[in-house]
N, C-alpha and C positions, 0 to 999 in steps of 0.2 A: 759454751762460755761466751758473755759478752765482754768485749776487751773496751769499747768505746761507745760514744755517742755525741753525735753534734746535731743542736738545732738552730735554725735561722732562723729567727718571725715566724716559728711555733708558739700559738697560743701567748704565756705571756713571757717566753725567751725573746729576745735578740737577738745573741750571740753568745749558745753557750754550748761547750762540751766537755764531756765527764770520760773519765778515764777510771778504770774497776778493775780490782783484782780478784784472783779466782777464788775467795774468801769469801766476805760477808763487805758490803757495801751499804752506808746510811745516810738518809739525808734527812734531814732535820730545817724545823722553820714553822712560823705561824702557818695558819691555816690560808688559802690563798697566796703562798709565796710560790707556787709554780712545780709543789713535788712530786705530785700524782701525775703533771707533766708527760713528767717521763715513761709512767704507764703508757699513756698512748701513743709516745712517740715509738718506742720500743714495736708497739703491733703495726702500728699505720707503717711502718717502713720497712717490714718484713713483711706483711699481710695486705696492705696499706687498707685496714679495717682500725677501728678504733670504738670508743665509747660516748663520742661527743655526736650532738643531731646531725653536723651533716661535715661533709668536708671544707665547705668554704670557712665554717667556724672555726677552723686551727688554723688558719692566718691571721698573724696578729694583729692587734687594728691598727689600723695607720701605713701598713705595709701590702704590698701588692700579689705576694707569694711568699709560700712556705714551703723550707722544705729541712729534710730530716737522713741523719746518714749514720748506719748502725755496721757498725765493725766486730764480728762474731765467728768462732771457731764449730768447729763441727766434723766427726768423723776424721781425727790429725789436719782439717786442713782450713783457712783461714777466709772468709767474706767478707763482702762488702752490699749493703744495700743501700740502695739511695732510693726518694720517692722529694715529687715537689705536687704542688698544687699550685695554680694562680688565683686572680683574684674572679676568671672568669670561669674557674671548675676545672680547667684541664690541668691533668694530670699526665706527669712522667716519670720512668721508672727505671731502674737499672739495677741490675745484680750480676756482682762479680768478684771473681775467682782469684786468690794472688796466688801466681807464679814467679816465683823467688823473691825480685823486691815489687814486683807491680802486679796490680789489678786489673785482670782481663776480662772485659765483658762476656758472659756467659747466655743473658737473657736480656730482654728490653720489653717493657709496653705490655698493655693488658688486653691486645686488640685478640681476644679469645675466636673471631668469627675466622680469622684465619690462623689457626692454631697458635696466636703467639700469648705467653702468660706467663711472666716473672714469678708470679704470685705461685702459679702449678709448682714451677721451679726450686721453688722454696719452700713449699711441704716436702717433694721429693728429698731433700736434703735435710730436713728435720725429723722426717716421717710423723708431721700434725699439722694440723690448720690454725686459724685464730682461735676458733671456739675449744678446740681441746687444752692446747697452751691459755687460755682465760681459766676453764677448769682448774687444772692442774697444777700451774705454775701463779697463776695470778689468788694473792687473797685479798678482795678489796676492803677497805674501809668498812668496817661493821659488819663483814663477813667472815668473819674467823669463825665461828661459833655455828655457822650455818648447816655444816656437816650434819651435824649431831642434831638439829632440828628437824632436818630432811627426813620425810618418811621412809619408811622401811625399802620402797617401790623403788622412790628417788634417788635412794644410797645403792642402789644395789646399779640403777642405771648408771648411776654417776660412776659406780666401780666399773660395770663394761667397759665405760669411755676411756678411764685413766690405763685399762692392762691393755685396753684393745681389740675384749671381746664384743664388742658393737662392729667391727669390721667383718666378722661372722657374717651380718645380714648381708653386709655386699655378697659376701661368700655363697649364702643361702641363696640373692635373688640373681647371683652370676649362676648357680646352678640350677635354679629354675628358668633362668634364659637359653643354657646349653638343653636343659630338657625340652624347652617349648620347639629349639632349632634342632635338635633330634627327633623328637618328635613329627617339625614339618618334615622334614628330609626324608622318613620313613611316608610319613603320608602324600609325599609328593613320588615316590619310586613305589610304594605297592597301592596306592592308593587309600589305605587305613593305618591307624598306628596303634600301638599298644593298648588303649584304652577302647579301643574298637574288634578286639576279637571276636567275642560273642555275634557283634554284627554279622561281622565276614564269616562266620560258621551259619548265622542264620541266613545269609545270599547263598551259602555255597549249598546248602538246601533247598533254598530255590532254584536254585542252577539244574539240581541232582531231579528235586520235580520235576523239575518244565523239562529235562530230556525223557522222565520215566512216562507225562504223558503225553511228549507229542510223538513218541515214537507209533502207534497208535494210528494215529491221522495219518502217517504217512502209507502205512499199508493202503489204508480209505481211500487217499487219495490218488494211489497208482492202481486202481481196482478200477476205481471210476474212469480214471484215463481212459485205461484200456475200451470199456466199454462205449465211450464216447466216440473214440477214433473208430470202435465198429461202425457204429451208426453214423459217420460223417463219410465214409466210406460207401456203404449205402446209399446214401441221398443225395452222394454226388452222382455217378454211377446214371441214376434215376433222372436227374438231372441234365445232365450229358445227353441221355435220347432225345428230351423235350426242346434244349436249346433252340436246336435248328427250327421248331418253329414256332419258339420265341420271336428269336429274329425274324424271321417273314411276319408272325403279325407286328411286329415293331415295325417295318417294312411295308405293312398293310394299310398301319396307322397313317404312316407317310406319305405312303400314296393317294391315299383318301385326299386327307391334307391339304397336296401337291391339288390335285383335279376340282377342288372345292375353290382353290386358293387362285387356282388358274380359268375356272368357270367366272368368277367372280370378276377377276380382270378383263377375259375376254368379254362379259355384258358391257361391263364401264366400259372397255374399248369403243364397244360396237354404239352403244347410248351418244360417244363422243363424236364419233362417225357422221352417225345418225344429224345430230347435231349440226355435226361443219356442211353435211350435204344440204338438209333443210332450209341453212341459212342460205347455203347459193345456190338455190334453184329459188328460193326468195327473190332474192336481189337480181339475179339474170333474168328471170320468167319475165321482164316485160323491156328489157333491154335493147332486142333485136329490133324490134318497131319502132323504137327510140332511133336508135344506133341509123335505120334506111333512110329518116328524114333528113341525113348531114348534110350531103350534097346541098339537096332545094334548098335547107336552112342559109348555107353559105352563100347558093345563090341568091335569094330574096335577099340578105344582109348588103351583100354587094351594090346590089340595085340601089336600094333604097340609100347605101353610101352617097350613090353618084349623086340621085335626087338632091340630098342633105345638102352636099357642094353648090350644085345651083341655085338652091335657095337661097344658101348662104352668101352666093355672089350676088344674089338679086337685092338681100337686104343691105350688103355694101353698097351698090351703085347706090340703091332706092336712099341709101343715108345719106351718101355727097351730094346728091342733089338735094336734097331739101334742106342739110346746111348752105348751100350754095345759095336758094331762095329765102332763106332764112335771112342771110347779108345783106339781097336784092331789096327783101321790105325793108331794112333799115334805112337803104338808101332812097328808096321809089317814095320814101315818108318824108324826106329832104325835097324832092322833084314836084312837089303837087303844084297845079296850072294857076298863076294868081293874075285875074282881071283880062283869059285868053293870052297873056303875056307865058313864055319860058323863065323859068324863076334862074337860066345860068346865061342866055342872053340877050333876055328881056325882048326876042321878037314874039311878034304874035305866031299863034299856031292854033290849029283846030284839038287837036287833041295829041296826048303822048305817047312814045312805043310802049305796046303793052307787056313789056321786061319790064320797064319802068313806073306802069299803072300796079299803084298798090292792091287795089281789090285783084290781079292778076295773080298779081303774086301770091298774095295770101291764098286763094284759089286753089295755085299749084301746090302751095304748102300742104295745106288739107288732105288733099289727092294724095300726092306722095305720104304721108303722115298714115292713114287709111291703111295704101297697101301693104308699108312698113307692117301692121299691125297684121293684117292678113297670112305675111311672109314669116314674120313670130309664130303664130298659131300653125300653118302649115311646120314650120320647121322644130315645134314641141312633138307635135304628132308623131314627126319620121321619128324621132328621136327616141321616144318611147318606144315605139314602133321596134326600133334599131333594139332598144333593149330586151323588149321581149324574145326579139330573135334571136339575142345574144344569148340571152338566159337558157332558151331550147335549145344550142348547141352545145352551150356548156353540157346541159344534161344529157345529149347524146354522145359529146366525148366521155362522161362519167362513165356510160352504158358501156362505153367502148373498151375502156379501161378495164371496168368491172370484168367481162367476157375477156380479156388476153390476160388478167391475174389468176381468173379459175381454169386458165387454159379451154374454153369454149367457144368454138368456131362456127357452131348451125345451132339451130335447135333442134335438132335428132340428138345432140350430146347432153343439151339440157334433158329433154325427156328421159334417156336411158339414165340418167341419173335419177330422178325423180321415181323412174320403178325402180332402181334398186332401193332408194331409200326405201317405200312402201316392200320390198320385201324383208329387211333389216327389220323393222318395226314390225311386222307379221313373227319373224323368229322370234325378238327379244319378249314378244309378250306370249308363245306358247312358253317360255322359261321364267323358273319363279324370281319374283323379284331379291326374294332371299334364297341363295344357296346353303344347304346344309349335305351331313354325310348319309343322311335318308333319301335324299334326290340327286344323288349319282349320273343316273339313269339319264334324266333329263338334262344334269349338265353335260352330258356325253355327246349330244346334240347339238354342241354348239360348233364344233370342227373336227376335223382329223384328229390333230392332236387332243381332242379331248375324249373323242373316240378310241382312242388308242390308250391311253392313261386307263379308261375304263376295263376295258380288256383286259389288260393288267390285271386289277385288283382281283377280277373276277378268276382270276387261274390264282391268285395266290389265295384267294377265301375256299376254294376249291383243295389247295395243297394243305391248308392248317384246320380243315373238316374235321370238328370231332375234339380238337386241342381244346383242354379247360386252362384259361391264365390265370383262375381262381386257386386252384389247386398246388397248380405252378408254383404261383408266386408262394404259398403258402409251405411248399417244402422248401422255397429257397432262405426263404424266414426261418424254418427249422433247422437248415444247414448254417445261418449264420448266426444262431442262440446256439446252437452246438461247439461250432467254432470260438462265441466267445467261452462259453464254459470249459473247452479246452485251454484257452489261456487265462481263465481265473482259475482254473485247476494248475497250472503250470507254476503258476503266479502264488498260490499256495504250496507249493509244496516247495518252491522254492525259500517262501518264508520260513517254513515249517525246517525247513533243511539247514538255513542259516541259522534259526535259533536254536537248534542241536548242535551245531557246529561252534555257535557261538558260545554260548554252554561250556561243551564241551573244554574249548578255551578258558574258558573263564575258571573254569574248574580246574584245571591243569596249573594255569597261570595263579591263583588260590592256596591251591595246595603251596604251592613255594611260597608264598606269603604269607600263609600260616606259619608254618614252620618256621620262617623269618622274625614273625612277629612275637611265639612265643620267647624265643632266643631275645627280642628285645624288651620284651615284660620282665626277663629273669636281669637280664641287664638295665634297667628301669627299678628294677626293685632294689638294685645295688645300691644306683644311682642314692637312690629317694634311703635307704637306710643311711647312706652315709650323711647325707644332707639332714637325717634327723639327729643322729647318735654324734656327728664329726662336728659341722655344722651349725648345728641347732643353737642358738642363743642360751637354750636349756636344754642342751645335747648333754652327754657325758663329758667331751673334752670343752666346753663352756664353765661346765661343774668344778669338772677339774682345775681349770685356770682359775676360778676364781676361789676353790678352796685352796689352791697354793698361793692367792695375790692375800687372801683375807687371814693365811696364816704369815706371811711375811708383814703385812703392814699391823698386825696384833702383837708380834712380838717386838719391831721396831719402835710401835707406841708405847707398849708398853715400859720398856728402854728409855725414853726422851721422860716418859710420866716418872720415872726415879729421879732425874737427872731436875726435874723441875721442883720435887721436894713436895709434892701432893701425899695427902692418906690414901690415893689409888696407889695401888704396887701392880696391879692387871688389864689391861684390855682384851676383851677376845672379840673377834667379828666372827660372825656364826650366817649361812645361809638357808635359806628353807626354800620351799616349792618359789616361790616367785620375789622373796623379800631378801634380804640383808641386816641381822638386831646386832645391836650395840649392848657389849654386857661390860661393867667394870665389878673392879675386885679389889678390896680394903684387905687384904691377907685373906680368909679364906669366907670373908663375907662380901655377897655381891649386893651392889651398889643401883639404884635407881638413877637414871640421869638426870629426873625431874627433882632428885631429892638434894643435887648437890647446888653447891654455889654460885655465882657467876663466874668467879674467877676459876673455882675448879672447871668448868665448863667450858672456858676458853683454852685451860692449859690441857684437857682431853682434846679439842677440835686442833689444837696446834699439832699436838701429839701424833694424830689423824692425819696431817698433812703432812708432817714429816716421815712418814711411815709412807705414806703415797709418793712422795718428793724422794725417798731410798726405793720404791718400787721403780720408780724412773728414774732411777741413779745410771743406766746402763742407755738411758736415749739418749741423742743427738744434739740438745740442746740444753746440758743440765744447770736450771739454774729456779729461782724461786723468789717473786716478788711478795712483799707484806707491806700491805697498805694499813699503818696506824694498827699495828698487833698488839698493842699495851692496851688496846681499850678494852674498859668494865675489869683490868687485871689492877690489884692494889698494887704498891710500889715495891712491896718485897718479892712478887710472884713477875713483875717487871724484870727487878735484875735478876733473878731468875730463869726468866724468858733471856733476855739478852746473853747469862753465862750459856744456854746452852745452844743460844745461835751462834757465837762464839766458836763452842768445843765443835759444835758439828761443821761448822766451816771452816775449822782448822785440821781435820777429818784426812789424812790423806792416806791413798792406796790406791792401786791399780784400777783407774778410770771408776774413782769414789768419790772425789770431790766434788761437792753441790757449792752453787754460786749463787749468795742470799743478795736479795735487793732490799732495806726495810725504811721503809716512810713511816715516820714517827714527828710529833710536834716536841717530844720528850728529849730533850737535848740528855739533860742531867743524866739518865740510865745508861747513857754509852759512857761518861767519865770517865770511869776505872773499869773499863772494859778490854778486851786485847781487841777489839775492832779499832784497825788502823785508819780504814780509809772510809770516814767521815766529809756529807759536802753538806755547807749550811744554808740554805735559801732565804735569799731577802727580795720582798717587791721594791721595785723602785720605777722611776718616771719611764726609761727607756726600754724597763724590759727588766725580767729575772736577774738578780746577780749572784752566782754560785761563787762559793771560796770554800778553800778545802782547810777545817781543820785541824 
C-alpha cells in the first residue's frame, strides 16, 4: 500500500504531496494539470525508472533539482524512498526502513560496480521490478483495452509475467549453469563427462588394442637382444687379440711421423748451419792479411803525422813573414829616393837599405808567396796520404774484429771450418730435399738419433707383420652398429613397455570413470527431466500454474462483468500448446470479441485486469493505477465502472484489500460515489496546485 507522496520540482509540481487511503484514490483535472505525474513519480522513486526520454526532463523548468519521496507498506512493515536528480544528471537515493517512530537507512546509491543498489533492494522487498509493476499494476491512458487486443502468444506471455512463470527460465538457465558446472567438474576429475561416453569406451578400445598388439613386439624384441649381445660378445673377444697391435701400428704411425718430422728439422738445421758457416769463412777468408798490415799501417800514419806538423809549421812561419813584407812595401812605397835626396832627412845618399827598396821587398814577397803554395800542395798530399792509411786500418781493425766475434785465431780454424761446411753440404744433398714416410731409410742418415728412431719403426713393422687395419677397423664398425642396435633395442622395448603399462593405466583409471560417468548420465537425465517437466516454461508445473492463474482470473472476471451490468455473464481463459483465447459468454451463447462494442470491450479488459490485480492480491505491493479508464466507455457504463471500483476497494478480508489509483478528466462520475479521497489538479504559474475535495 502507498500511504504517501511528495514531489519537489518534479515535472510540473512545486510543492506537492498526497496522502491515500487503502481504498480507491482519484485525481481529476484537465488534461496537462500534472495527473499522470504521479505515474512517474511513483516508479522513478522506487525504481527510479520512469516513462519520460531522459532524467534531466522531470526537473521542472526553472528549478535546479528534483526530487521525489514515496512512503509505502509492505509485508507488516513500513518505507521510505527518496530519489533526487540535479540539474547536472547526478542522482541520489535512499531507502529506508521505520523502526518505531523513525526511518533507518537500509540502502543508498546505485553505485552496482561495488555491490551497492537501492534499486536491487527494492525489488527484494516487493518481489518485481519496474517492468512487471508497469505490466501489472499500471493501466495507462488508452490502454485499457490492450489486453484483449494482444495476441494469443502476447497474452499468454504477459500471463507468465503477471503469476511468475517467466521466472522458470531464470530457473531453467540457473539449471543449465549448474549442468554446464557439473559437467566441468566431472570433465575436469575424469577427464570426459556424460555426453562423452561413447568416446571413453571407444579409447578404452584402443587402449585394450594397443596392449593386445604390442604385447607381440615385445617377445621380438627380447629375442633380438639376446642375439645381439651374442654377437657383441664375439667381436669383442676378436677384438681384444688385435688391439695390441692396433696400438703399435697407431705407435708406428707416430713414429714414422716423429723421424720424418725430425729429419726435416735436422736438414733446415744443418741448411742453417751451412749458412752462418759460409757466411764466415766469407768474411774472415781474407781477414788475416788485412789484420798483419796494422802495425806498418800505424807506423807509416805516424810518420807521416810528424811530416804533416812540420809543414804545417813551415807554412806558419812562411805566413808571418810575408805579412811582415807585406807591411815593409807599404812602407818602402812612402821611402822612394827623390832628386838623390832621403825623402825623411832630405840628405843626399847613393842608394836605400834594401828592407826598404820596394822592388826588394816585393821580390821577397813573391819568394815567400811560391813556397807558401809548394807547402799547400805538399801538405794536401800528406793529408790524403794520412787518409788512405786511415781508411786501411780502419779495415784491418774490422778484420780484427770480424775474427774475435767468430771466435778465429789462425787460419787453420778458418780452413777446418770451411771442410766442414763442404762436408755438411755433401750430406744434405745425398738427402731428398723432401722428406716423406717412403724415405725413412735415407732420413735415418742424417744422425744418431735419426738412426735410432729408424730402428725403431723397423722392430715395430716386424711385430704387427701380417695385422689387416682393414678388417680391423671394420669389426670395430660392426661392434659399434651392434651396440647402437642394442640401445635402439633397449630403447624400444622400453617404449613398447611404457605403452603397456600406460595402457594399462589408463584402462584401469577408465574403468572407474565409466562407471562414474554412467552414474552421472542416470543423474543428468534426472537433472534434464526435471528441468523439462518442473521447469519448462511449457513443463507440467508451468501448465499447471497457469491453468490455476487462467481459472482464477476467469472466474474473478467474470464476477466484476456482472457487477458492471454487461450482456456478458462469462469469461473463460483457455490455453493451448503455445497460446492463451479469450472466450466470452452471453448465458449459454459464446460471444466474438471483435463482434462486441467498444465499451463492452473496455468493460471485458478492465474485468481482465481486475481478475489479474485479485491474482496479485496476496503480493507485496497491492495496489492498482488507471490512467483515464472511462475512455471510449458511455456515461452509464462510467458510473458503472466507478460503482465497482468503489465496492472492490471497499473489499475487505485478510490481506484482500487492493489500493486503486484512478486519473480521470471526468470529475462528475465520482459525485455520488463512496470514493472519499478525491485530489483535483490545476496548472498554475509556479507549478501544479492539488486540493482535495
Amino acid at each position: 500500500m502507498i500511504h504517501s507522496i511528495e514531489l519537489i520540482d518534479f515535472l510540473a509540481h512545486h510543492d506537492t504531496k498526497l496522502e491515500f487511503n487503502n481504498d480507491a484514490t482519484v485525481f481529476v483535472g484537465q488534461n496537462g494539470a500534472g495527473k499522470s505525474s504521479i505515474i512517474d513519480a511513483i516508479t522513478f522513486s522506487l525504481f527510479g525508472s520512469h516513462m519520460r526520454k531522459n532524467n534531466k526532463s522531470l526537473i521542472r523548468r526553472g528549478a535546479n533539482k528534483a526530487l521525489v519521496k514515496v512512503e509505502f507498506s509492505a509485508n507488516g512493515k513500513k518505507y521510505r524512498t527518496v530519489r533526487q536528480i540535479d540539474a547536472k544528471g547526478t542522482l541520489t537515493a535512499q531507502f529506508l526502513e521505520k523502526n518505531g517512530e523513525e526511518f533507518l537507512p537500509i540502502a543508498e546509491g546505485e553505485r552496482k560496480q561495488f555491490g551497492e543498489s537501492m534499486t536491487n533492494e527494492v525489488e527484494k522487498v516487493l518481489g518485481m521490478n519496474f517492468e512487471k509493476l508497469k505490466i501489472a499494476s499500471i493501466v495507462q491512458q488508452g490502454e485499457l483495452n490492450s489486453i484483449i487486443k494482444a495476441k494469443p502468444k502476447e497474452f499468454k506471455e504477459l500471463l507468465n509475467t503477471i503469476i511468475g512463470i517467466d521466472r522458470l527460465d531464470v530457473a531453467v538457465e540457473s539449471m543449465k549453469e549448474v549442468l554446464k558446472e557439473f559437467r566441468k567438474d566431472t570433465q575436469n576429475k575424469h577427464g570426459f563427462d556424460d555426453t562423452q561416453i561413447e568416446l571413453l569406451e571407444n579409447k578404452m578400445s584402443e587402449f585394450e588394442n594397443e596392449i593386445l598388439n604390442s604385447k607381440p613386439k615385445i617377445g621380438e624384441l627380447e629375442q633380438e637382444k639376446k642375439t645381439t649381445e651374442i654377437e657383441i660378445s664375439q667381436i669383442e673377444q676378436e677384438i681384444e687379440k688385435d688391439s695390441m697391435k692396433e696400438s703399435q701400428l697407431v705407435e708406428l704411425k707416430n713414429q714414422k711421423e716423429e723421424l720424418v718430422s725430425y729429419a726435416k728439422d735436422a736438414i733446415k738445421k744443418i741448411q742453417k748451419e751451412v749458412m752462418e758457416e759460409e757466411r764466415k769463412v766469407n768474411e774472415c777468408k781474407d781477414c788475416f792479411s788485412i789484420v798483419s798490415e796494422k802495425e806498418e799501417i800505424e807506423l807509416e800514419i805516424s810518420k807521416l803525422n810528424l811530416e804533416l806538423s812540420a809543414i804545417m809549421k813551415d807554412v806558419d812561419e812562411y805566413g808571418k813573414k810575408k805579412i811582415r813584407f807585406e807591411e815593409q812595401s807599404e812602407f818602402a812605397n812612402r821611402l822612394e829616393l827623390r832628386d838623390g835626396k832621403c825623402p825623411v832627412c832630405d840628405s843626399k845618399v847613393d842608394h836605400l837599405n834594401p828592407l826598404f827598396q820596394k822592388e826588394h821587398v816585393e821580390e821577397e814577397i813573391k819568394t815567400l808567396s811560391e813556397k807558401l803554395i809548394q807547402l799547400e800542395e805538399k801538405k794536401l798530399e800528406l793529408e790524403n796520404l794520412i787518409q788512405e792509411k786511415t781508411d786501411r786500418l780502419r779495415k784491418a781493425e774490422n778484420a780484427d774484429v770480424k775474427l774475435k766475434t767468430h771466435n778465429i785465431s789462425n787460419e787453420t780454424e778458418l780452413e777446418q771450418i770451411a771442410e766442414t761446411v763442404k762436408e755438411k753440404i755433401k750430406k744434405i744433398k745425398e738427402i731428398p730435399i723432401t722428406i716423406n714416410s717412403g724415405q725413412l731409410l735415407e732420413a735415418s742418415t742424417i744422425d744418431t738419433h735419426a738412426k735410432m728412431k729408424y730402428e725403431k719403426i723397423l722392430q715395430i713393422e716386424k711385430t704387427t707383420s701380417g695385422f689387416n687395419q682393414e678388417q680391423f677397423l671394420a669389426k670395430k664398425n660392426e661392434l659399434a652398429n651392434n651396440r647402437q642396435r642394442l640401445r635402439e633395442i633397449d630403447q624400444e622395448f622400453g617404449a613398447v613397455s611404457n605403452r603397456i603399462e600406460n595402457a594399462q593405466k589408463q584402462l584401469e583409471k577408465n574403468r572407474s570413470s565409466l562407471d562414474e560417468l554412467h552414474k552421472v548420465r542416470k543423474y543428468v537425465i534426472e537433472l534434464e527431466n526435471i528441468q523439462k517437466n518442473v521447469y519448462s516454461i511449457d513443463g507440467t508445473v508451468a501448465k499447471s500454474l497457469r491453468s490455476w492463474a487462467l481459472e482464477i482470473i476467469s472466474e474473478k472476471a467474470s464476477e466484476y462483468l456482472e457487477k458492471l451490468n454487461t450482456k456478458i455473464q462469462r469469461i473463460s481463459l483457455s490455453q493451448k500448446t503455445r497460446d492463451v483465447n479469450i472466450t466470452c459468454y452471453a448465458r449459454s451463447t459464446m460471444l466474438e470479441l471483435e463482434s462486441l462494442s467498444g465499451g463492452e470491450q473496455v468493460s471485458i479488459a478492465l474485468s481482465l485486469r481486475l481478475g489479474m490485480a485479485h491474482l496479485l492480491g496476496s503480493s507485496n505491493l497491492n495496489f492498482m493505477i488507471l490512467d483515464e479508464p472511462t475512455t471510449h466507455l458511455d456515461s452509464e457504463r462510467r458510473k458503472a465502472l466507478v460503482e465497482v471500483l468503489s465496492q472492490l476497494a471497499n473489499i475487505r478480508g485478510e490481506n484482500a484489500s487492493m489500493q486503486f489509483i484512478i486519473i480521470s478528466h471526468d470529475a462528475e462520475i465520482f459525485e455520488d460515489s463512496s470514493v472519499e479521497n478525491i485530489y483535483k489538479f490545476e496548472s498554475a504559474i509556479d507549478g501544479t496546485v492539488v486540493s482535495l475535495l
